[in-house]
Each structure stands twice: as C-alpha cells, then as structure tokens.
ZAKE-761028 format. One line per 3 residues: number of its first residue (from 1); for each residue x, z, y of C-alpha. Coordinates in nm, 3 decimals. Example, Ala and Ser with C-alpha at 12.3 -4.5 7.8 and 13.67 -1.06 7.14 Angstrom:
! ZAKE-761028
1	1.230,0.780,-0.450 | 1.367,0.714,-0.106 .
END
This chain:
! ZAKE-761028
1	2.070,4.606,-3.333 | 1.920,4.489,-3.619 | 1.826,4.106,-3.660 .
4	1.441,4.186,-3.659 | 1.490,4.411,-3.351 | 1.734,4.062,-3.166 .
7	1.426,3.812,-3.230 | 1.203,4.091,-3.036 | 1.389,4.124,-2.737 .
10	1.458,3.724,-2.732 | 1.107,3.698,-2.728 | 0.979,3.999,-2.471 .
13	1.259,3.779,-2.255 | 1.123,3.498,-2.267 | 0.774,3.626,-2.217 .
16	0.914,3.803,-1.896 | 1.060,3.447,-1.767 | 0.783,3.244,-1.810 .
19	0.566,3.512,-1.677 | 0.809,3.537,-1.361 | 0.823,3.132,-1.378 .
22	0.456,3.146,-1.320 | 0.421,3.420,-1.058 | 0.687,3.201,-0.848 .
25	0.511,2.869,-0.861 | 0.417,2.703,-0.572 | 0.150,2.536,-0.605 .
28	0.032,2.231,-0.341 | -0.307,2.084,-0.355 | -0.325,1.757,-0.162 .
31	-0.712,1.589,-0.153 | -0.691,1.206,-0.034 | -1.040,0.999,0.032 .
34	-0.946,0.780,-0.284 | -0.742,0.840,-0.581 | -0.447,0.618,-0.695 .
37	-0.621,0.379,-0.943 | -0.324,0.355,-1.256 | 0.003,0.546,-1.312 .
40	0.107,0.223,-1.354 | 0.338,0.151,-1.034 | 0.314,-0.252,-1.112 .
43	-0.055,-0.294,-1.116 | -0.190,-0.264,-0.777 | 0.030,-0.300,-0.445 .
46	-0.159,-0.094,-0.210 | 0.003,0.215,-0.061 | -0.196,0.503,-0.168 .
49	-0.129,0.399,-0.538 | 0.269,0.299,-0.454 | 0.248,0.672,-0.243 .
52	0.166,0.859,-0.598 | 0.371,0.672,-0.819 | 0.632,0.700,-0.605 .
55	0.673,1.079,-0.725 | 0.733,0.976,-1.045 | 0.886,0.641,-1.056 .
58	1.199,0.542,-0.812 | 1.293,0.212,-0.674 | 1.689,0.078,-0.654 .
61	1.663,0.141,-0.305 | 1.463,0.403,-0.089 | 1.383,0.522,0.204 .
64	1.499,0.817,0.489 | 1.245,1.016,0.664 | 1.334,0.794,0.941 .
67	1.275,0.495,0.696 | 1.594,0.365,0.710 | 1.749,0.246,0.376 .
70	1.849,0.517,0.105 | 2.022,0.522,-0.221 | 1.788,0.592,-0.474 .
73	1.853,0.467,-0.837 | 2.164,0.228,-0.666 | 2.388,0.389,-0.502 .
76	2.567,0.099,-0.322 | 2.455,-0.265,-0.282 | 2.669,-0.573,-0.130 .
79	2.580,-0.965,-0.082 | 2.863,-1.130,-0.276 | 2.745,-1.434,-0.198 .
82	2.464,-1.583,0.088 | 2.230,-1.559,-0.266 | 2.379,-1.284,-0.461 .
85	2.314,-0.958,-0.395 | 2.533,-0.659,-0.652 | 2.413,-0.332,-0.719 .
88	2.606,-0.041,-0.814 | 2.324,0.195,-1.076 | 2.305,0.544,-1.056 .
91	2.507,0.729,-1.392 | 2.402,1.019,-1.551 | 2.023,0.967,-1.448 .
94	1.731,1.035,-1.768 | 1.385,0.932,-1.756 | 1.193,1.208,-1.786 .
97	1.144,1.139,-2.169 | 1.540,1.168,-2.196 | 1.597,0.829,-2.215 .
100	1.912,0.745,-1.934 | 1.861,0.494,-1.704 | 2.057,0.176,-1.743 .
103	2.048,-0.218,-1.662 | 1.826,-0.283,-1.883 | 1.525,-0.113,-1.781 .
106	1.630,-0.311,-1.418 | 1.570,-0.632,-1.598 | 1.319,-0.514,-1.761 .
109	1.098,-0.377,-1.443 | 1.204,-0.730,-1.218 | 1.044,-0.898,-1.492 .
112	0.748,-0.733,-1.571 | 0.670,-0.736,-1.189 | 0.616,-1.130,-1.270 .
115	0.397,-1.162,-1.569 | 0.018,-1.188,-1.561 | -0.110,-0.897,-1.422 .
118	0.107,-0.755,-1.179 | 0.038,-0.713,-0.832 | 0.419,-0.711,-0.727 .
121	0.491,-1.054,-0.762 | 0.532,-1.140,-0.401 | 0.870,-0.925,-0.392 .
124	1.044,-1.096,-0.665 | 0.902,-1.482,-0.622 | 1.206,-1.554,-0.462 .
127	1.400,-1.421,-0.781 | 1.638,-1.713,-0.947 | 1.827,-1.450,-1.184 .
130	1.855,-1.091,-1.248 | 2.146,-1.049,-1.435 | 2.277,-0.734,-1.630 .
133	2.758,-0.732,-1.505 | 2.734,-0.379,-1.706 | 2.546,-0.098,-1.781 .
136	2.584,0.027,-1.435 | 2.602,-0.282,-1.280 | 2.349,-0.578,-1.166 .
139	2.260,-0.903,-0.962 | 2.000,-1.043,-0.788 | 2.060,-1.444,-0.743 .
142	1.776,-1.519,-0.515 | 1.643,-1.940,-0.425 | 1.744,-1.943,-0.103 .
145	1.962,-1.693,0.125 | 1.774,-1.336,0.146 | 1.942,-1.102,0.408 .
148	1.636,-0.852,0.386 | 1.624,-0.806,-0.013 | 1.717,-0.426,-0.019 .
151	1.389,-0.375,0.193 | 1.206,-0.583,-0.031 | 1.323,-0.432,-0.329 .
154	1.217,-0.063,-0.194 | 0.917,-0.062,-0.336 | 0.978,-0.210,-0.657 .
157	0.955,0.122,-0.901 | 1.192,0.140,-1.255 | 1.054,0.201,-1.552 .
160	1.172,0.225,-1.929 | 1.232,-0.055,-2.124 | 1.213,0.164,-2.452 .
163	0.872,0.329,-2.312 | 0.724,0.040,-2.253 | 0.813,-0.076,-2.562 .
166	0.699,0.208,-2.788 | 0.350,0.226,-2.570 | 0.282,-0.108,-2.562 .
169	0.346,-0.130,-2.171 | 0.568,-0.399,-2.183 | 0.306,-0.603,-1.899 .
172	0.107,-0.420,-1.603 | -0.196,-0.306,-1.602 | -0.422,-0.578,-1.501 .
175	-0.682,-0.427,-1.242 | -0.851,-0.766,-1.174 | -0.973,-0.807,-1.554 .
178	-1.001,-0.416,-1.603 | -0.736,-0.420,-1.890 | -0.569,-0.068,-1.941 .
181	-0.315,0.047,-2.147 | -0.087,0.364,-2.180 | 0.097,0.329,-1.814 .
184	-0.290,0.321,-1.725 | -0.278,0.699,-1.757 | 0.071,0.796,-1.872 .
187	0.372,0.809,-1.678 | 0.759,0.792,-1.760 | 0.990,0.788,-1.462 .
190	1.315,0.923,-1.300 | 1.163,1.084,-1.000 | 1.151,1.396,-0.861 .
193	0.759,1.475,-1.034 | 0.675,1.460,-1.386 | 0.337,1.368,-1.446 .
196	0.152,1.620,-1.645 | -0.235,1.532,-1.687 | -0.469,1.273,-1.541 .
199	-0.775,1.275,-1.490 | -0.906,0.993,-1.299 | -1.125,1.045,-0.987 .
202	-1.104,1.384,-1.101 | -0.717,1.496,-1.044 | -0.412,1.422,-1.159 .
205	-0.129,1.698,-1.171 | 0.287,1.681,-1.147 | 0.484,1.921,-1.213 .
208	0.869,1.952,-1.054 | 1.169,1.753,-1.261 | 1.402,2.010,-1.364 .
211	1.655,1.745,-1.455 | 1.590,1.531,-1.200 | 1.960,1.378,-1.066 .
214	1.920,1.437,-0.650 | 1.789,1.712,-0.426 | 1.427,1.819,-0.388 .
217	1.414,1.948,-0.056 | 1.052,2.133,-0.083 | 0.962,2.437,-0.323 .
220	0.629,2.253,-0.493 | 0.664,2.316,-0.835 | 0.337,2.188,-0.897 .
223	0.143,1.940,-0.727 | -0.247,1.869,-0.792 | -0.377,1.556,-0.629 .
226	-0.764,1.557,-0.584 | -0.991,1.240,-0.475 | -1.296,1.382,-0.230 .
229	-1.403,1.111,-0.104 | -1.708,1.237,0.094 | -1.561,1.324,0.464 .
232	-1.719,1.636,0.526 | -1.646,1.773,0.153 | -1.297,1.723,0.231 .
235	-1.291,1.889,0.571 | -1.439,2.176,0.445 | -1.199,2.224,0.142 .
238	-0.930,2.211,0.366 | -1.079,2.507,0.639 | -1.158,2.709,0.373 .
241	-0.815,2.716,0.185 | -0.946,2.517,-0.144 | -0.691,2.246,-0.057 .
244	-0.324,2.286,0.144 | -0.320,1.929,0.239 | -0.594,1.637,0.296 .
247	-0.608,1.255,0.446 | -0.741,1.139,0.626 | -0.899,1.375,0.883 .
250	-1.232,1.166,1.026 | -1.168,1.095,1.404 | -1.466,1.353,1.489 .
253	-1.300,1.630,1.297 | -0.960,1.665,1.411 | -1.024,1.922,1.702 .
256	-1.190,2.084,1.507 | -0.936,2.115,1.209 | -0.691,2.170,1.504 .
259	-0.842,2.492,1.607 | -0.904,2.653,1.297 | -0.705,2.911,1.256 .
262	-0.504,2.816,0.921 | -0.519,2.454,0.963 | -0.354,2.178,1.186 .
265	-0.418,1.800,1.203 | -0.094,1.587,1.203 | -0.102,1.245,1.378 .
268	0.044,0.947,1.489 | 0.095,0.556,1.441 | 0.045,0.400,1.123 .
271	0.206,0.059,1.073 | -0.070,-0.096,0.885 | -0.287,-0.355,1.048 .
274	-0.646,-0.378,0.939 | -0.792,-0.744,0.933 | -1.101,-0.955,0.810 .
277	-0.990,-1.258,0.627 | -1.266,-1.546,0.488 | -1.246,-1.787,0.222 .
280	-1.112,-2.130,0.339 | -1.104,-2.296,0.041 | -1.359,-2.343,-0.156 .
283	-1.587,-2.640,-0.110 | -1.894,-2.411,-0.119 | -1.857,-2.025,-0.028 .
286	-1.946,-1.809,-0.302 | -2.156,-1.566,-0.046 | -2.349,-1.750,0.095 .
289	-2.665,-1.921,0.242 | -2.515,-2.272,0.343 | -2.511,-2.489,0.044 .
292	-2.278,-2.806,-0.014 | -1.978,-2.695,0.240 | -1.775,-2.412,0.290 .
295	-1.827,-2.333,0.695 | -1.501,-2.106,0.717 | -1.344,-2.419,0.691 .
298	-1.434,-2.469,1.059 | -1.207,-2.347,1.266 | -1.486,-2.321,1.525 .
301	-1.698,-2.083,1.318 | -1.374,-1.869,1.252 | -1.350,-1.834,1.597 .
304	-1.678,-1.802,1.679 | -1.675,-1.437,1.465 | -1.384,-1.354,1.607 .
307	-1.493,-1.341,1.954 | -1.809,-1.186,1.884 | -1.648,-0.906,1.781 .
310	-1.623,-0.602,2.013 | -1.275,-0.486,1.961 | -1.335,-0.233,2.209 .
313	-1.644,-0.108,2.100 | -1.522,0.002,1.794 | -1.233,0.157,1.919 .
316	-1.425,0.387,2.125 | -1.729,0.462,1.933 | -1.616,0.414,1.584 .
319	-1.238,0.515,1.617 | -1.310,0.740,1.883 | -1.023,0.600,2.037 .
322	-0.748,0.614,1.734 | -0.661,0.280,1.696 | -0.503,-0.014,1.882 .
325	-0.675,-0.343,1.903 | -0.431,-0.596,1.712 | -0.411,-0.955,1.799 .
328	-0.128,-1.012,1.510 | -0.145,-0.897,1.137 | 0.161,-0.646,1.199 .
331	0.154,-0.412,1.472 | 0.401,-0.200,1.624 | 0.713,-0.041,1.450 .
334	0.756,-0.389,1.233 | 1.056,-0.628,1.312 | 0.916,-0.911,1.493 .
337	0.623,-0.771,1.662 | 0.499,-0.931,1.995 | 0.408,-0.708,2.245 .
340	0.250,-0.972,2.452 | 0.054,-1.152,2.203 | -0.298,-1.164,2.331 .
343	-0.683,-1.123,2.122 | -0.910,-1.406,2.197 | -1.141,-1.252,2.444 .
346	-1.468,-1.074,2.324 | -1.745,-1.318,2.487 | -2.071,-1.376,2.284 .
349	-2.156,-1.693,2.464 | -1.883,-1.830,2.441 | -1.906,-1.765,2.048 .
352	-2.210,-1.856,2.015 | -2.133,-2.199,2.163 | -1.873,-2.265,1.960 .
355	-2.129,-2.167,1.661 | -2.322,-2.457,1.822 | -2.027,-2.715,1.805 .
358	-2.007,-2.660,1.439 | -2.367,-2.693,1.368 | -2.462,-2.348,1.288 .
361	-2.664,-2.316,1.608 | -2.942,-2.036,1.401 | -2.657,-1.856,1.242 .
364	-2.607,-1.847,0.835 | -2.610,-1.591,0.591 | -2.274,-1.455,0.442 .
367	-2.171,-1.165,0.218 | -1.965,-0.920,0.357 | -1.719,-0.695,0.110 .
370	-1.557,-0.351,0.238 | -1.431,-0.050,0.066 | -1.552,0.267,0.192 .
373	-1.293,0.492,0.102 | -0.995,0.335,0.160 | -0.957,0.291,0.542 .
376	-0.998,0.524,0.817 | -1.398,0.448,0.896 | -1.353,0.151,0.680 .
379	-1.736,0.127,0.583 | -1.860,0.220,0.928 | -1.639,-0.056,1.073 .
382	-1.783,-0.334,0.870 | -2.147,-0.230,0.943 | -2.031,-0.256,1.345 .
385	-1.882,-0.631,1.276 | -2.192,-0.681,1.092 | -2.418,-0.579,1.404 .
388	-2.182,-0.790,1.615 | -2.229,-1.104,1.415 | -2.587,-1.035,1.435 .
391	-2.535,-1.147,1.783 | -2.490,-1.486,1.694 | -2.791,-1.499,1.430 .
394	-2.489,-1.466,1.176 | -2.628,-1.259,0.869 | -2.396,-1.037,0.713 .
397	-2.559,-0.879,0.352 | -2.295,-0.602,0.340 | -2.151,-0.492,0.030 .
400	-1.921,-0.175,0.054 | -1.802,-0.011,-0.243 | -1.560,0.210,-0.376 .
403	-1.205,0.076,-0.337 | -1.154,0.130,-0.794 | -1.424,-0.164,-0.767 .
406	-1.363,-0.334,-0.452 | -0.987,-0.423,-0.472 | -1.014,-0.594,-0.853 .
409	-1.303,-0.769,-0.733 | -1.156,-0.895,-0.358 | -0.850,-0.919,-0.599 .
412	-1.006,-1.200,-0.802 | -1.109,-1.386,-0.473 | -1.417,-1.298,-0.548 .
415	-1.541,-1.290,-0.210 | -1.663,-1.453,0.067 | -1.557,-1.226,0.344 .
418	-1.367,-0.917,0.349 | -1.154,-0.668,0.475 | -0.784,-0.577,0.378 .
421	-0.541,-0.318,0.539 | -0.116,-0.414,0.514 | 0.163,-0.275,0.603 .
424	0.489,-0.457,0.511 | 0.623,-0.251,0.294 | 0.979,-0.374,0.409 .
427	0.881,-0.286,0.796 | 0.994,-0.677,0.861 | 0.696,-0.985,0.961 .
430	0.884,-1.176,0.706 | 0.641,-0.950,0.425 | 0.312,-0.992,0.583 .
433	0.365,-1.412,0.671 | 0.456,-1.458,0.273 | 0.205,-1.220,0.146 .
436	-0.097,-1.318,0.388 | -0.058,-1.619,0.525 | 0.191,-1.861,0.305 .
439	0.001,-2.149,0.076 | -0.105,-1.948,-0.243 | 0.115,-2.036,-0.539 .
442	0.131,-1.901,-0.897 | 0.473,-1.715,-0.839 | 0.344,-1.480,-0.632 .
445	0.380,-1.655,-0.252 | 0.060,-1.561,-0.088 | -0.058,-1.330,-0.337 .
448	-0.298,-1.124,-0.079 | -0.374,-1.448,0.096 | -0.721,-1.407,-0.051 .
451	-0.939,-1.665,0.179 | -0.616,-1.918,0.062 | -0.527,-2.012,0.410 .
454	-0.291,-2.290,0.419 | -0.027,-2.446,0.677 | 0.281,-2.615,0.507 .
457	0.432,-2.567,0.865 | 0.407,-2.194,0.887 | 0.502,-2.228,0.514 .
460	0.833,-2.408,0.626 | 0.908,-2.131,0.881 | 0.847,-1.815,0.607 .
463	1.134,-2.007,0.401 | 1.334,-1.988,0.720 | 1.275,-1.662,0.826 .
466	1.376,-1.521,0.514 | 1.683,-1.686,0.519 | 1.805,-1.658,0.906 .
469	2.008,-1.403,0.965 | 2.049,-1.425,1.382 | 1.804,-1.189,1.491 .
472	1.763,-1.395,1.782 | 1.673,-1.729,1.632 | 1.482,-1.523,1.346 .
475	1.243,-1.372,1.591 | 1.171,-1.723,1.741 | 1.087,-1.847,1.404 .
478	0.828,-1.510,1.379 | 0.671,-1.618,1.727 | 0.668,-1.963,1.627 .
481	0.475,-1.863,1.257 | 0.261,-1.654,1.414 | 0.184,-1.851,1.709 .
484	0.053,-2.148,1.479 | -0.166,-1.899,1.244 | -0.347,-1.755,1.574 .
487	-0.417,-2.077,1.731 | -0.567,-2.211,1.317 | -0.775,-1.819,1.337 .
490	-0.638,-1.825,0.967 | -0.765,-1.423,0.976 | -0.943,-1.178,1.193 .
493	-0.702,-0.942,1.310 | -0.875,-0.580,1.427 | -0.610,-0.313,1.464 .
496	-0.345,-0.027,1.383 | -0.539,0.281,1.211 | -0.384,0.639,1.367 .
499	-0.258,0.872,1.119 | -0.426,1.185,1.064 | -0.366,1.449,0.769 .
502	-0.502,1.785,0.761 | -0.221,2.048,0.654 | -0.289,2.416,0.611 .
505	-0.016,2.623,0.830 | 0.147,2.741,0.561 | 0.191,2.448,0.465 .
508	0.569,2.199,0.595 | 0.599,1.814,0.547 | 0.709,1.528,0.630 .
511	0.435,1.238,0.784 | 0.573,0.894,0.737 | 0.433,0.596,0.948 .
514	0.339,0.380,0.622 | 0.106,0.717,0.545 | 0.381,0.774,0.249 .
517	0.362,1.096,0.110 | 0.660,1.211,-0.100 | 0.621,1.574,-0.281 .
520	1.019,1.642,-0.295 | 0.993,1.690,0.115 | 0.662,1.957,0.103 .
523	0.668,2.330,0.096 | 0.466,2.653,0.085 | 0.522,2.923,0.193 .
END
C-alpha cells in the first residue's frame, strides 16, 4: 500500500469513528426554573449552582446515593489529633486540561474559599492550617475540635492552582459586586463532565470525561442544561419530548405529567427549609416607612408577622399540599431535628395585639424581596405572606425578581425583608446554627445570617456543638440553640418544599433529597 493510499484509509477511519461516535451519543437535556449563575463553584453557595458545578469540579469528600460519605478526590481521611484531620489524595487523577491533581491545588481551593468574594467561607472559618505532608498527602488543623469536618468539606469543590493562575482566577467570582472573570464562564475540573460551552440563561453544555479516574455509571455523553423559567413553558417541553428531564414540576402539574404517556413526575422530601428572615440591625430599616428606628428590632413585631401568617393556608392553596409547615430552620432528614418542636399558633388578634404593644397599632410599610424562580412557588408564596400581613395594616411593597439579581442583592444585605431556602449541606443542625443564626463575623460565621441576628449564648452553644462528639449531649446542645432562637423569633420559619422533577420514561436517575443532580448516575435509553 502505498503511503498516499495509508493516509486515505487513516482518514476514511477516522471519519467512520467519529461518525459512529456521533450516531451513539446520548444525549440528556435537563431544563431547571433557573440556571446556575457562574462556573465558578466558589462564588455562590446555593445548591442549584453547587448541583452544576458539581459535574465538573469534585470535592475531597463526596457523597453515596444514600448520602453517606464517599471518597472522591481523598480516598481515606483520619483525625490524628481532636484538631487534625489527614487526608490521603487521589494519584493518577488530571484536570481536565491535563494538569494532575496534587496538594497544591488543595491549598490552593481552602484558601481561595476565604478571600473577598467567596461565598464558601462559612465551611472553612474554623480553618487554623491547611498544610501540604506530600504531594498526596494533607491536613486540616481546625480552632477547636471538629468531629463533622468530612461533611463540611463535601461541598468544597478543587480547582487548579495553575488554571487559576494562567486565567487570572486566583479569587472567586464576586456575585455581590457583579465582578466576573474567566471561572465566570470557563470551567477546569476533575469530574466526571467537561464543560464545553456556556451560554448563560441560554444553556450551558458538558460533554462526558473520557479520562476521568472513577466510574460513570449512566451513558450521557452529552448533557445540555437549559433555564425555562416560565412554568408552563417548561411543562410543555417536557410532554412534548423537547427536554428528557425538568425541575421543578408546579404542584398543579404533576398529575398531569404523571399521566402522560412518556413522562413521569418523581417526588419526595427535600431537606431544605424555606424561611423569612428581617433585618435586626440596623438603626433604621432600609425598606421602609418608619423613620428613626429599626422595628424588627422588636421582638413583638417579629412575632406579630409570624403569627399572622397562615401556615396552613399556603400549604393547601399555594403548595397544594407539598410541603410541611416548619417550626425550626432544618426539617426532617438533618441530625438534630425536633420532631416536637411546635409553630407559634396562627391567630391574627393575637398578632395584631402584640403589633399594638410595640406601637405599630396602624401597621407600617416594609419592602418585601423574593426570587421567583428559585423556590417551588417562591413568588406566589411571598404575595400570600404579603396578603397575610395586610391583616395587620402591615404594608408589604413586594419586590420579586429573578434569583441572577435577587441573591447578589439579598447577598449585600441589601434588604429589609426576605426570603432564603437552606439545606445544610453537611445534613447536620451544626451548618444551619453557624450559617443562619451565629453573630456575623468577617471570617465567614454567619455568612447567610442576612437580618444579622445576634445571641452570644446561642453563639457559645454553635462552638460547642461543633466540638461535642456524644451524640447525646450534642443533641441537647441543638435543642438548647434552637430553643433560645425560637423563643428571640430571630427568623420566620415556613416549611420543607417536596421534590418534584419531571423525567421522560426513557429516561433513569437518581433523585437526591438536597435536589442534587449528578449526570454520572443518568441514562437514556
């Protein structure tokens, strides 16, 4: 054969396998209400974003479908010490640029979650030293004894020193100031997805990892995320085959997904908690009406909109019965929940007394901010609290927005009032008490305590909590915590959200109850 005749057939061969490449892929299209707001997996801590990301980037520990503890880019971790926790790395792995994965791009990502910018400083705050043993090998000294840090750590996402470096990366993308830069919209990971173009609030595409070091269980070779965030658009790309996956499915429509013929709806328990939290310390609110003092600072008035909201009445009108009323910021499924722990009763008299008490007897006028795409029924919600504060000449001027412009502004405590969904990312109360509730700091304690509530005693207990290790007296200390926030009304709890996704039948995957959606576990048939 001559040589002219060789560099033919090479390339009719590799025509033929790319073509056959192509005629296998299988491709998943997945529409979500809201689209993840940066490829940068420090920026924002909110789970639809850390859900994306997750594809691409990987954490030193991960999670099991049952969300138990996995090895991800550790693959064996030990306290050595009541403060020193060692991990064992992963060998062999590459970022998807090539680069392998070593120490110090674990040094590097623990920091970066700390500088101005980030939204994941509340899981390293406790931090005293990461320190590189070898290239395979690390520690975390922490302040005080931290028996949970592998669940903290599980959502903490690596990325390349080197990357960083040669795209200018080296800090997060800073949503709250609306600072970009190249993680904004590129993306260099270990994961299981590679990210190939993004487009945002249009769609962003990944593509499978051919080199990618662990097993990808589903046969997506391609994934294409879109944002639809108008509810009936979306239920109607999903019945007529434009999209394979979708969430979430509006109460009202799940029936009728679940009797379409190529389509079932997917539900259960979510473990976020949905709550209203107002400013409490600011002299003057923002948002508002009454001039010279800040009337969320009355414990009175706090309670007074508590217990003029109907609970109940949203569950069954607005929910349509898919969610449980929540008298605690975690619900069940998280370590330290208390089944017994009661709402203050719904009783408009009674709130409107108490409105009295505090000298607010003709109401006041107060801004209200909500996202409308990022909660199930999140904007219809918020107009329902609003007619319920009516009742007690309260005047809410309602501002619901897209979540791209509502979380950098609720972000900045820019707000009066406002709404916020959590889950504790490490399934424990010890996350919510020193995200929401501790004393805001500048190292990252009380980071999404955005109305800066503030008890030095509940404070006291977080420290202890997150040290005691008898389950026992640790649980107490939860009670106790909680306990002392309910009886100060420091927020508004409302309740769990159900799950819901909308998933074509030829369609297999795996629902998670922190409404995590990993590609590696989907498949097409």
């Amino acid at each position: 054969m001559t040589f002219q005749k060789k560099i033919a057939m090479t390339a009719l061969f590799a025509a033929l396998a790319a073509s056959s490449v192509v005629a296998h892929a299988q491709t998943i299209r997945v529409a979500n209400q809201g689209d993840s707001l940066s490829m940068d997996p420090h920026s924002l801590n909110e789970s639809l974003q850390l859900s994306v990301t997750g594809n691409v980037y990987e954490p030193l520990v991960g999670r099991n479908k049952d969300l138990s503890l996995a090895p991800a880019l550790a693959t064996s971790w030990k306290q050595t010490s009541p403060t020193v926790w060692r991990f064992e790395l992963r060998k062999g792995v590459q970022f998807h640029d090539g680069t392998p994965f070593t120490a110090d791009d674990v040094l590097f990502s623990f920091a970066r979650t700390q500088v101005e910018g980030s939204d994941m400083k509340s899981y390293t705050n406790d931090f005293k030293e990461v320190r590189k043993i070898d290239d395979h090998t690390i520690e975390i000294e922490t302040k005080s004894p931290f028996p949970i840090l592998p669940d903290v750590v599980s959502l903490v996402y690596m990325m390349s020193k080197k990357w960083c470096e040669t795209n200018q990366a080296m800090v997060p993308v800073d949503r709250r100031k609306g600072v970009e830069n190249a993680a904004s919209f590129k993306a260099n990971g270990t994961g299981p997805y590679r990210l190939r173009e993004r487009q945002p609030n249009v769609r962003s595409v990944f593509t499978r990892n051919g080199t990618y070091w662990g097993k990808i269980e589903g046969n997506a070779t391609e994934v294409v995320f879109t944002p639809i965030g108008n509810d009936a658009t979306r239920v109607a790309a999903l019945l007529s085959g434009e999209v394979d996956v979708m969430e979430p499915v509006p109460v009202q429509d799940i029936d009728r997904v679940n009797t379409s013929a190529n389509t079932r709806a997917i539900t259960g328990p979510e473990l976020r908690t949905i709550f209203l939290g107002m400013d409490q310390k600011r002299d003057e609110l923002l948002y508002s009406n009454v001039k010279g003092k800040n009337p969320f600072k009355d414990k009175r008035v706090r309670q007074a909109f508590y217990q003029a909201i109907d609970i109940e009445g949203i569950k069954k009108t607005v929910m349509r019965g898919a969610s449980n009323p929540s008298a605690l910021l975690v619900g069940p499924g998280i370590n330290g929940f208390q089944p017994d722990a009661k709402r203050l009763p719904y009783d408009v008299e009674a709130a409107k007394k108490l409105m009295a008490e505090a000298g607010y007897p003709n109401g006041f006028e107060v801004s209200m901010n909500c996202p409308n795409d990022r909660y199930v029924n999140d904007g219809r919600i918020c107009q329902t609290v609003a007619a319920n504060l009516s009742r007690i000449n309260v005047k809410i001027n309602l501002q619901a927005e897209t979540k791209g412009t509502y979380f950098p502004k609720i972000l900045r405590r820019d707000t009066s009032f406002y709404m916020l969904g959590w889950t504790p990312a490490t399934y424990d109360s010890h996350n919510a008490l020193n995200a929401l509730v501790a004393c805001v700091d500048d190292k990252g304690t009380g980071q999404f305590n955005l109305g800066s509530y503030c008890n030095p005693k509940v404070d006291e207990l977080t420290k202890k909590i997150q040290a005691e290790t008898d389950k026992v007296k640790r649980n107490a200390m939860i009670k106790e915590a909680f306990d002392i926030h309910a009886a100060d009304v420091g927020t508004l709890p409302l309740h769990q959200q159900a799950l819901a996704w909308g998933v074509s039948k030829k369609v297999t995957l795996v629902q998670l109850a922190d409404n995590f959606m990993p590609f590696k576990w989907m498949s097409i048939k």
